[in-house]
N, C-alpha and C positions, 0 to 999 in steps of 0.2 A: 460849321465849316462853310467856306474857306477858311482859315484862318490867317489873317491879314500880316505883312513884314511888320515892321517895326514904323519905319515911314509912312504906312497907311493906317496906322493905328485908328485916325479915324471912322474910318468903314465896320468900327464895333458898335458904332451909338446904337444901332439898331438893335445889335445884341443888348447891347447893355440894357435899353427899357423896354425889351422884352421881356426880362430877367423881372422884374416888377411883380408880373404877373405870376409867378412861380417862388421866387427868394431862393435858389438852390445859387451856390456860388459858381460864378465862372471863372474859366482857364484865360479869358479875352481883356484881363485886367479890369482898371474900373476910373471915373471921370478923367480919362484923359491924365493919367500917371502911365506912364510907360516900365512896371516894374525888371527889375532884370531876370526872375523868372520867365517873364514874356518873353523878352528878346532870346531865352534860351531855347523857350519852346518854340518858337517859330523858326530854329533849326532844321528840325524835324517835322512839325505840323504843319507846314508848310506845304509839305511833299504827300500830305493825305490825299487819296486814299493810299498810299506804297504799306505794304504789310509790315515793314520798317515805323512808318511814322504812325500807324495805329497803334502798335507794338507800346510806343513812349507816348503816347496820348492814352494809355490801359495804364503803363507803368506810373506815370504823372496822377493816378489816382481818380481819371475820369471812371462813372458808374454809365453815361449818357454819350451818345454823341448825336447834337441838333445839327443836320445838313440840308444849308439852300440850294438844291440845286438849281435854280435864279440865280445865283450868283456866278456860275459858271458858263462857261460856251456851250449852246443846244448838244455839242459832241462830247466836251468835257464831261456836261453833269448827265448825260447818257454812258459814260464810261463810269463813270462816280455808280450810281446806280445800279450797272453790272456786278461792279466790281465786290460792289458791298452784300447784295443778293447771291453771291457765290460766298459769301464769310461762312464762317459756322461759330466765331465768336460772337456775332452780333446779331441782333434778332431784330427787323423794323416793328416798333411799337404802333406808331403812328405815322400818317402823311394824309398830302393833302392838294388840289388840284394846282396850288402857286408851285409848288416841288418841294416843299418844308419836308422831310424826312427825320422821323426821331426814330435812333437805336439803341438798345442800351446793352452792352455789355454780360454773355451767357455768364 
C-alpha cells in the first residue's frame, strides 16, 4: 500500500522488483499490463486503510499486506499506522526505520 489508480500504474515498479526478492505473487499487476482485475481493485484498495477496503483486499485472497508508509503524507501514513495498530485482524510482522510495515492477516 498505497495502491496506485489505474493511470499511476507506474508507481508499482518498485513493487514489482521487490517482489524478486520473495516470488509470492502480487495484487499490483505485473510489467506494465494493466489487467482488469486491477482496475477492479483499485475501487476499493484505493481507500486502504477504510475497514471497507481491507475487508476486499482479505476477500481478493491477500494472506499479507506490505505498507510504505513513505509513500503517504507524514499525517496520512501516521493515521495509516494507527489505524492498523488498532486491527485485531492483522498482526505487524515486520518494520523498519524507512516505514516499510509488513502485516499479515490473523
Amino acid at each position: 500500500m498505497p495502491f496506485y489508480p489505474p493511470d499511476t500504474v507506474f508507481m508499482n515498479g518498485e513493487y514489482m522488483l521487490n517482489s524478486t526478492a520473495h516470488w509470492q505473487p502480487l495484487m499490483n499487476g505485473t510489467s506494465g499490463v494493466t489487467p482488469t482485475s486491477y482496475r477492479r481493485r483499485t475501487e476499493s484498495f484505493w481507500f486502504f486503510p477504510r475497514d471497507w477496503a481491507i475487508d476486499q483486499i482479505r476477500k481478493e485472497g491477500a494472506t499479507h499486506i506490505m505498507v510504505h508508509l513513505e509513500k503517504f503524507t507524514p499525517l496520512e501514513g501516521e493515521d495509516v499506522r494507527v489505524s492498523l495498530q488498532n486491527r485485531h485482524d492483522l498482526q505487524l510482522m515486520a518494520s523498519d526505520a524507512r516505514g516499510h510495515r509488513l502485516y499479515v492477516f490473523r
